[in-house]
N, C-alpha and C positions, 0 to 999 in steps of 0.2 A: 311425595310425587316424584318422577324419574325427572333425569333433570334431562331438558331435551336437545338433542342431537342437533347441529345445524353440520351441513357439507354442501360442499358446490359440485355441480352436475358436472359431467365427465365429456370435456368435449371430444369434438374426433380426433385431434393431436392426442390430448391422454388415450385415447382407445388406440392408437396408434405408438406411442409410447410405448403401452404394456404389451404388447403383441410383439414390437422389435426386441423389446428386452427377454421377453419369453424364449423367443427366437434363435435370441443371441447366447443365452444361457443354453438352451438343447445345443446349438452348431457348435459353442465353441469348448462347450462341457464334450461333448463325442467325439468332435473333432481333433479337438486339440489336446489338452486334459484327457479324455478317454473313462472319463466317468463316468457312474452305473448311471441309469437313467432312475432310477427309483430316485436318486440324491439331488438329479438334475430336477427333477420333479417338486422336492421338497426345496430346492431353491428358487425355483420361479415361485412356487405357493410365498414364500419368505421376502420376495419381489416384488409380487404383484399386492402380499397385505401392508408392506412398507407403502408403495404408491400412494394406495391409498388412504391408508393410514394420515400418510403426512404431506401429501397435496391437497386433495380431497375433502381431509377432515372427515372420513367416516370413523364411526367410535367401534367400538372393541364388539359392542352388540348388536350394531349393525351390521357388521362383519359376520359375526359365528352366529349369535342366539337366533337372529332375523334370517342370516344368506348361509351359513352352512348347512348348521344343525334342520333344518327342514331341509334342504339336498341330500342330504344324510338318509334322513328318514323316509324322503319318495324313494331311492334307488333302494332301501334294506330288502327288498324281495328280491330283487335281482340277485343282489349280494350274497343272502342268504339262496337262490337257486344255483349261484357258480361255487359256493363253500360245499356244497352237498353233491355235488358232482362225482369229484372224486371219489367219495365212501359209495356211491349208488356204483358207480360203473367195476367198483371191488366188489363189491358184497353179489355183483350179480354175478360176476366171474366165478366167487371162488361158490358160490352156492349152487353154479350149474345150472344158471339158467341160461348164460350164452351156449353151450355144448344142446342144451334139451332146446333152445330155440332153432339150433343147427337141423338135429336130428329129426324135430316134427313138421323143419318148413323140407326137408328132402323126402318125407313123405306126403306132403301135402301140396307143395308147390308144383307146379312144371314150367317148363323152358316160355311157354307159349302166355301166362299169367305171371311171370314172375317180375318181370317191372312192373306192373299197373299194382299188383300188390304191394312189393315193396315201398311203391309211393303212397299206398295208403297207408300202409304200416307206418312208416316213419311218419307221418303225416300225424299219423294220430297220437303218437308215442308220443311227439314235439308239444303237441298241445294237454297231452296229460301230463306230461311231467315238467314243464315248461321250459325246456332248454333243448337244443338242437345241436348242443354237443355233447349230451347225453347220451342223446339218442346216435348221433355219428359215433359215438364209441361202444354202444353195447349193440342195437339194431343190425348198427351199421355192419358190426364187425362178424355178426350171424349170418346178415343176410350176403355179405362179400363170401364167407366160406358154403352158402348155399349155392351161388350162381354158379363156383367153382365145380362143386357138387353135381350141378345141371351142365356144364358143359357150356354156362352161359360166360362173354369174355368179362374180364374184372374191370376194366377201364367201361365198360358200359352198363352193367352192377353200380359201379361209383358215380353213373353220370358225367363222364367224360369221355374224349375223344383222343385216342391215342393214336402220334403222329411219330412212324420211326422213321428217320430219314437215313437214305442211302449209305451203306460201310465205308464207301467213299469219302464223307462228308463228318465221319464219326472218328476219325484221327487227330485230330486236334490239342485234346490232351496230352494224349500218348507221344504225340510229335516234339511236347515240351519240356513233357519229362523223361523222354529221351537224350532231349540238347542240353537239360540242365543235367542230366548224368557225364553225358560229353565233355562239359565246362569244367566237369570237376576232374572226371580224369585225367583233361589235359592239365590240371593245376596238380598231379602229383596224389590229391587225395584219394584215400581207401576205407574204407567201412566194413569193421567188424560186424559179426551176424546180432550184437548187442545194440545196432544202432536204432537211435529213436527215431520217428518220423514222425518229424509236424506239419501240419498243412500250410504252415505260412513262415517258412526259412527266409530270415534276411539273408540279403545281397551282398553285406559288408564282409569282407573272407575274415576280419577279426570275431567276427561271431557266427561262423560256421560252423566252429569244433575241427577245422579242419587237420586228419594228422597225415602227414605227408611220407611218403615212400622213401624209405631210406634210401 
């Protein structure tokens, strides 16, 4: 006979506990540390089964055999629909069926049908093949080079609204890596055509690389 489990109920401090400590693990793992979140992941999982492990008192198979392994086992569809994603949105590439989905919706479709189909199409794609980012990568990426095709704009193909604002208002970049070319000039530095550019140069001149003008 299994010998039986005894644990004490989880009050709100403990749900409040694991939550902080979760918490504190994600902020201060990214934050501070700058570790991957996959590792922050499996330290809260190492966190929250210590908890309750050794507060609690829940036992090893109430933990896994009882609470994981059937979570496990409801999500495996899912799991197994986002594994299969990948190889469906290859195999339909290189077999040519996104180019022949191209070529027979530009004979089939027109300007005047071509959103109310495309929502159907996706619509039904979503539901046969049960994922909707399947479908935004193979559908999607036929029917964006159809609208194209049709003269129809891409941002309303995608179902979005595209907002360009004023050239005026569109320097802002440009105006800072401008000043930060400035800063450096004025500091003597010069840059051979070999220079690397990264998107996020510290500020400390000892780690610029800076080489300075004879």
């Amino acid at each position: 006979m299994a010998k039986q489990e005894h644990r004490e109920d989880i009050s709100l401090a403990g749900a409040l506990t694991a939550l902080g400590g979760i918490l504190a693990i994600l902020a201060g793992g990214t934050l501070t540390f700058g570790i991957h979140i996959a590792v922050l992941l499996a330290l809260c999982g190492v966190f929250t089964t210590g908890l309750f492990r050794l507060k609690y008192g829940f036992g090893w198979r109430l933990l896994f055999i009882d609470g994981v392994l059937p979570m496990v086992s409801r999500a495996s569809g899912a799991l197994g629909i986002l594994l299969s994603v990948g190889p469906l949105i290859a195999a339909w590439t290189l077999s040519g069926t996104i180019p022949y989905l191209v070529f027979t919706g530009l004979d089939i479709l027109t300007p005047r049908i071509f959103l109310p189909a495309a929502f159907l199409l996706c619509s039904f794609a979503s539901l046969l093949t049960g994922t909707s980012w399947g479908t935004a990568a193979t559908f999607g990426v036929a029917l964006t080079a159809i609208a194209g095709g049709l003269g129809i704009p891409a941002a309303a193909a995608a179902g979005a609204r595209l907002v360009i604002p004023p050239p005026a208002l569109c320097t802002d970049n440009g105006a800072m890596v401008a000043w930060a070319g400035a800063e450096r000039l004025a500091l003597g530095a010069v840059d051979g055509f070999d220079f690397a550019a990264r998107a996020r140069w510290p500020l400390d001149d000892a780690d610029m690389g800076i080489t300075h003008a004879a």
